[in-house]
N, C-alpha and C positions, 0 to 999 in steps of 0.2 A: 590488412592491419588498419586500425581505427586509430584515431587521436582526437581527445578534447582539448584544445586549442585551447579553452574560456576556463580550465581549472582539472580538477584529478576527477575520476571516472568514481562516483560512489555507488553505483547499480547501475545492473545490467540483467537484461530478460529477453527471451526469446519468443513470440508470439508461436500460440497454438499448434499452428501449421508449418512454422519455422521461413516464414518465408522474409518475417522482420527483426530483425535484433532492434530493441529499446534501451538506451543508456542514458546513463544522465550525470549530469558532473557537480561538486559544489558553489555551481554560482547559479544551478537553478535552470541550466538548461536541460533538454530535452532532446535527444536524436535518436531518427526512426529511419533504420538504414534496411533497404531491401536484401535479401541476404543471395540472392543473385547478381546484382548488380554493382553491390555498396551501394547504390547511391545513398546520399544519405540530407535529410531532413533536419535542420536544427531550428527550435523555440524555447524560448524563454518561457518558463513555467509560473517561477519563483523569483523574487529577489534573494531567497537563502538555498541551500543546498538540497538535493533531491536526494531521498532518502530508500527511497522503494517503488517499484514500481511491478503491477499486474494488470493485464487485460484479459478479456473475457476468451470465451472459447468462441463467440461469433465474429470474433475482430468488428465489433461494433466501437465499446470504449476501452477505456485504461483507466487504472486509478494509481495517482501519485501520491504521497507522501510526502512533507516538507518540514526544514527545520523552521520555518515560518506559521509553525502551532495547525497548518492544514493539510485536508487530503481535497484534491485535483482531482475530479471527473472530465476526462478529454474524450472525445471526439478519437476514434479510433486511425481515421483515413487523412485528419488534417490538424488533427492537435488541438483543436479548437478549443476551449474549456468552457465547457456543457454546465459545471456545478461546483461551488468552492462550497468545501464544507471545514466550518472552523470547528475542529476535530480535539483536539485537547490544548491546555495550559503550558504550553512550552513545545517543542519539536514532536512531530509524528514519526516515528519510527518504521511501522512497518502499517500494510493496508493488506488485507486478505480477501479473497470472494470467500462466502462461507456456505454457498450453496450450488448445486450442477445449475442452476436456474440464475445463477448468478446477478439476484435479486437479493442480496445478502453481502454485508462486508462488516468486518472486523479491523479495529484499529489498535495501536497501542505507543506511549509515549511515553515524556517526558515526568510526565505527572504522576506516572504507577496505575494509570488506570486502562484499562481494555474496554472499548467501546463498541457497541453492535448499532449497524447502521442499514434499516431495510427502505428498499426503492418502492411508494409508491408516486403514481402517476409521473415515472418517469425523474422523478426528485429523491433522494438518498435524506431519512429524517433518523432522528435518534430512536432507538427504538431501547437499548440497554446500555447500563455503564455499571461497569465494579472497579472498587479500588484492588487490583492485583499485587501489588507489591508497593513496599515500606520505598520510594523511590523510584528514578526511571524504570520503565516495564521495558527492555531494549529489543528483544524479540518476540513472535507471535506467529505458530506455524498449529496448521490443523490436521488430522490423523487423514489415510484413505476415504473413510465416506463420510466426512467433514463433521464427524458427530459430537470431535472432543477437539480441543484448542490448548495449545502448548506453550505457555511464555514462563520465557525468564528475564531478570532485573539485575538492576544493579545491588539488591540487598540481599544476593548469592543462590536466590531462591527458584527453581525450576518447578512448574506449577504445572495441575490437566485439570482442565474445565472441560465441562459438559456445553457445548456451540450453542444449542436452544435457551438453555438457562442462565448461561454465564455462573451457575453454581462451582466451587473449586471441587472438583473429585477426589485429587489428592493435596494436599495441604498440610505445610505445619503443623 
């Protein structure tokens, strides 16, 4: 059994291989607990609450989410933060890989908008942005072979985009 000491647990992910649980709490920290051992690893990410958290399938990085308007590129093995990317206009909700190459992420927030963010030379650049919804966009999940992306908001609205275009498929 786990506890965050520094505030309430608002995600939790299990790497790849299951060998790590990733958690995180609202004051912005970060724990990477061995899932043999517990042991377990705490960093401060954020000074605001961590929102979401995915790593890759190489357990190379991680990418966080914050109510601090950004998403967190860390260092898979030491937390390190590799890249802040100021991601949208108010809290980041959720961070998605949006491809098996996992040179692709998706974001979505505060603002109603869905954000696509492609790696190169190792750096995460804007690559697309739609305004998704009339208000916060609160979630952001993609089908099996990541071809279409699913968010809903707080203006009731359950949406499918197409991942490549950020076009809505189905829409009001």
């Amino acid at each position: 059994r786990l506890y965050a000491a520094t505030g309430t647990v608002r995600f939790a992910w299990f790497s790849y291989d299951d060998k790590y649980l990733f958690w995180a709490d609202d004051n912005g920290f970060l724990y990477k607990t061995e899932t043999e051992t517990w042991k377990t690893f705490k960093k401060r990410i954020s000074p605001n609450a961590v929102n979401c958290i995915v790593s890759d399938m190489n357990n190379l990085e991680i990418v966080v989410s914050s109510d601090d308007n950004n998403v967190y590129v860390l260092n898979f093995l030491n937390l390190k933060i590799i890249q802040i990317i100021k991601a949208h206009k108010g809290p980041v909700y959720v961070a998605e890989y949006l491809n098996d190459k996992q040179t692709e992420i998706a974001t979505c927030g505060y603002d109603g908008y869905i954000t696509k963010w492609k790696k190169m030379d190792n750096i995460y650049t804007l690559e697309d942005k739609t305004e998704a919804h009339n208000g916060p966009c609160c979630t952001l999940y993609y089908n099996n072979d990541r071809t279409r992306l699913m968010s809903g908001g707080q203006d009731g609205w359950l949406k499918i985009w197409d991942s490549k275009s950020l076009k809505c498929l189905k829409c009001p």
